[in-house]
N, C-alpha and C positions, 0 to 999 in steps of 0.2 A: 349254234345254228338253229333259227326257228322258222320253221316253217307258214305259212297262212293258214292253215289248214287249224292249227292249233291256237297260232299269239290271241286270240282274240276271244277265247274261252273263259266265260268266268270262274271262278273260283268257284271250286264242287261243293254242290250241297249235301248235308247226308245221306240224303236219302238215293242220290245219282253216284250213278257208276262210275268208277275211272279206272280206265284201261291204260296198263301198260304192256306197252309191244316194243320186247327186247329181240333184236335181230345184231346180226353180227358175225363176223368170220370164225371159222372153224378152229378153235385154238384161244380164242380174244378172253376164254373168260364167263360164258355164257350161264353155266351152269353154276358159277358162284354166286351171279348176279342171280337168278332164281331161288337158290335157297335162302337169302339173305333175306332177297322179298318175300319169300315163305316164312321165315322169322316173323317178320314183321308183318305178318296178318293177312298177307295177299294172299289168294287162290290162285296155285299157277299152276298154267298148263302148256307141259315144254314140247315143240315140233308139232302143234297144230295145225292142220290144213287151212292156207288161209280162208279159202273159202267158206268154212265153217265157222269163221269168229261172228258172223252176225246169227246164227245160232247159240252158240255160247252167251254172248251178250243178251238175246232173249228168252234162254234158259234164266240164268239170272236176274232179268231185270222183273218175270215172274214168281220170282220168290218176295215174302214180305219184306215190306219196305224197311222192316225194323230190323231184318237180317244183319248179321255180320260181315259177310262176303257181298261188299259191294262195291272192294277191290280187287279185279283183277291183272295177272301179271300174265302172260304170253306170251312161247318163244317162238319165233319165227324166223327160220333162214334156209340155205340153199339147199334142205332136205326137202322143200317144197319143192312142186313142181312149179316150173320157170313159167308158165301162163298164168300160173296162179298168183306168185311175184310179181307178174306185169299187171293183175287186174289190183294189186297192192292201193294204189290210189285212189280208187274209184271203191273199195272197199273201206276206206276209212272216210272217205268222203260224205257215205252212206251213216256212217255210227255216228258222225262228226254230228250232221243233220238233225239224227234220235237224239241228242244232248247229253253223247256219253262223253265223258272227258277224255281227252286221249294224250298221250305222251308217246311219243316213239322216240329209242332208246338204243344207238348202232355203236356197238364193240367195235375199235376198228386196231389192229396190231401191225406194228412192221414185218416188212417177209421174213429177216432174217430172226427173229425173236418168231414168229410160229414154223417155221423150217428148226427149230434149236428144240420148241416144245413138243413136235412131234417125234421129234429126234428121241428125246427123252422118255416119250410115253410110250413110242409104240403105236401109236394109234393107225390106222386106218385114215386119211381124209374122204371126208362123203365122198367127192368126186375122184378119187383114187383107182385109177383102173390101168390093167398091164399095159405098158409102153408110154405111160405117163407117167410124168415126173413130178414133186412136190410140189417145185415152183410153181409149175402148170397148172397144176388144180387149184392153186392156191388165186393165180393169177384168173382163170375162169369163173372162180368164185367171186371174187371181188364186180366180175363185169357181170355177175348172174342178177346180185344182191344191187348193184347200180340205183333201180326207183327204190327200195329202203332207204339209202343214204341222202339220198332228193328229200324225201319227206323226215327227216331223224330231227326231231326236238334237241337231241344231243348228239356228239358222237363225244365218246369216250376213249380215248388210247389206251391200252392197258399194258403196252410194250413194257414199261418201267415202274408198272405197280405189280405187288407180288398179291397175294391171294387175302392176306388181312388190310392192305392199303385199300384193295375192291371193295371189300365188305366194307369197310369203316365208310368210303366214298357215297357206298349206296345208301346206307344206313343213315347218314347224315344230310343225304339229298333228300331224301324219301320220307325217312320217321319223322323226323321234324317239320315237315308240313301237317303233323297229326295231333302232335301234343307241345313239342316242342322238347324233349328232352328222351333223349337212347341210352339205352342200358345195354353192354355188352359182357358177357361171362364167355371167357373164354380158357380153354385146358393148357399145357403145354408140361414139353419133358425139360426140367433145367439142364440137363446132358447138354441138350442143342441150342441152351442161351433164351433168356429172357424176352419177352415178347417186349419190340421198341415202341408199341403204342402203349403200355400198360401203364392206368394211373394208380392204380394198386395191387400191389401182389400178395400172395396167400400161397406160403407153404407149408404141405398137404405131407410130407415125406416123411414125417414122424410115424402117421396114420398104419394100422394091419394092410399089409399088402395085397393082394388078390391074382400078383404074380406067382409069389409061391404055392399058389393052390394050382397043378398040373391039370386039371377039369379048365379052370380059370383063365390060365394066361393064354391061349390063342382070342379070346372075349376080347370085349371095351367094357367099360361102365356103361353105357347103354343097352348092355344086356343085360337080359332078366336075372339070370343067374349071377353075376356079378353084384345088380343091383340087389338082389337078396342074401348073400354074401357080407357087402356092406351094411345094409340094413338091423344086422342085428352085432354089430359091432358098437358097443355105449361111447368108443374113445368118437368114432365118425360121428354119432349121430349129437354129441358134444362140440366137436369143432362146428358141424353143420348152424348148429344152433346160437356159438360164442359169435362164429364168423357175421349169419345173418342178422342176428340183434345189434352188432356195432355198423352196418351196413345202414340199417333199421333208424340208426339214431344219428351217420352222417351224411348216406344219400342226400335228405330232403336239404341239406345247407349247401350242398353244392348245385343243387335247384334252385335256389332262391341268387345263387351267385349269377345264372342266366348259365350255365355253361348246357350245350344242348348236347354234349354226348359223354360218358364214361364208360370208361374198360375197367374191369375189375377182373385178371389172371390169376388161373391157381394153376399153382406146378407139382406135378411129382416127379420121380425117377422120369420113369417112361413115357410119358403122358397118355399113357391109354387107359388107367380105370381109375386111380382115387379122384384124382384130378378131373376125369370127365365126367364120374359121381358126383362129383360136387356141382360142375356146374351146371350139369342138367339141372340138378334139384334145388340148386339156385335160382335159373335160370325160371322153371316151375311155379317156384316160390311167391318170385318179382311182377309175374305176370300178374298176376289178380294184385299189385299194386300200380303198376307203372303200364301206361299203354306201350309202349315198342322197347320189347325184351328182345336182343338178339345171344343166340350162344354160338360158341366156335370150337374147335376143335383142332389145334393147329397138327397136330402128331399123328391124325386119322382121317382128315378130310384133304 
């Protein structure tokens, strides 16, 4: 679905903005899609009022020109207030004009798949209040967010993608309009099976554990204590090194083959710390080589 508002945009210069405005139902997804985009270099700012984005946009558009954040990502949906979602059009219409680039970006989910994932979370829905029922809120929500789906550049279903199909979707819409080639490091526990997008795998399970240390095990590898833990461990900081040097010398041939996106998983037992050690500081690593590094975390996110 493309809107007028957008077909007609030239292709972004560096120095101009481009906004993305992710909206969507409650449950769809929302917050995957922002971190993925925060991977990959965006500035986001999730449940902003919309009346504020032309704010934001002129916060940023006065920083120098040579800055790095001069993509924005934006989440927007029925935690706004409903006049503010009505004035939705005539606010982009506004940025459209200033010559920011704009993408809008609508989650949309079957009822019965977000009545199942609240089921399961627990969650609260925004519009949830005594004597109302899930459907109902769900159902009001969908007629609050109405002028989002009017102007959405895309809608995306998310009903039959799980949480890595997301990411890989955005990652692969997104990064490659930058460079052309995504990097994904992502963790997992082999207990719960092999990750099905994985173009290589690396096991980590030989490696000093950081479970057996009772300090340790409620941690991830993105803690500091973990990461210092591993750090002075010669067996990790050897694989760290085997692993990225043959990385080092086949990356760039699967660049040259055109392929514009890889996975690269490492597992352990549990997949909470060697495994997410690793791909953090892979992840790290890659950046100062590769413009769009994404990491994941399948066993903690």
């Amino acid at each position: 679905m493309v809107n007028p508002v957008f077909s007609d945009t030239p292709p972004p210069a560096n120095d101009e903005i481009r906004l993305i405005l992710l909206s969507g139902l409650s449950g769809g997804g929302k917050t995957v899609v922002l971190r993925a985009l925060e991977d990959l270099g965006f500035y986001c700012v999730d449940n902003l009022p919309a009346g504020l984005l032309p704010d934001l946009v002129a916060t940023v558009d006065a920083e120098d020109r040579s800055s790095a954040i001069r993509q924005i990502a934006v989440g927007i949906d029925v935690r706004n207030r409903n006049d503010e979602l009505q004035r939705m059009p005539s606010i982009l219409s506004a940025l459209a004009a200033r010559g920011v680039q704009l993408h809008l970006v609508f989650l949309d989910c079957r009822d019965e798949v977000l009545i199942k994932r609240f089921s399961e979370t627990r969650r609260r829905h925004p519009l949830g209040v005594p004597g109302r029922s899930l459907a109902e809120a769900i159902a009001e929500e969908r007629q609050r967010l109405k002028p989002l789906v009017a102007l959405a550049e895309r809608v995306i279903d998310s009903s039959d993608l799980n949480v890595h199909q997301l990411r890989r979707l955005v990652a692969t819409s997104y990064a490659a309009r930058r460079d052309g080639f995504t990097l994904m490091f992502e963790s997992f526990a082999f207990k719960r099976g092999l990750p099905l997008d994985a173009d290589f795998v690396f096991d980590a399970r030989c490696l000093p554990n950081p479970h057996w240390q009772p300090a340790l095990r409620p941690l991830s590898g993105r803690d500091s204590p973990v990461r210092e833990y591993l750090d002075q461990e010669p067996m990790v900081q050897q694989y760290f090194a085997d692993t990225s040097r043959w990385l080092d010398s086949w990356l760039p041939q699967f660049q040259k083959d055109d392929r514009s996106y890889l996975t690269v998983s490492i597992g352990c037992t549990g997949g909470r710390h060697r495994s997410v050690y690793l791909v953090e500081k892979l992840a790290a690593h890659y950046r100062a080589h590769y413009g769009n590094v994404v990491s994941f975390h399948r066993e903690i996110e």
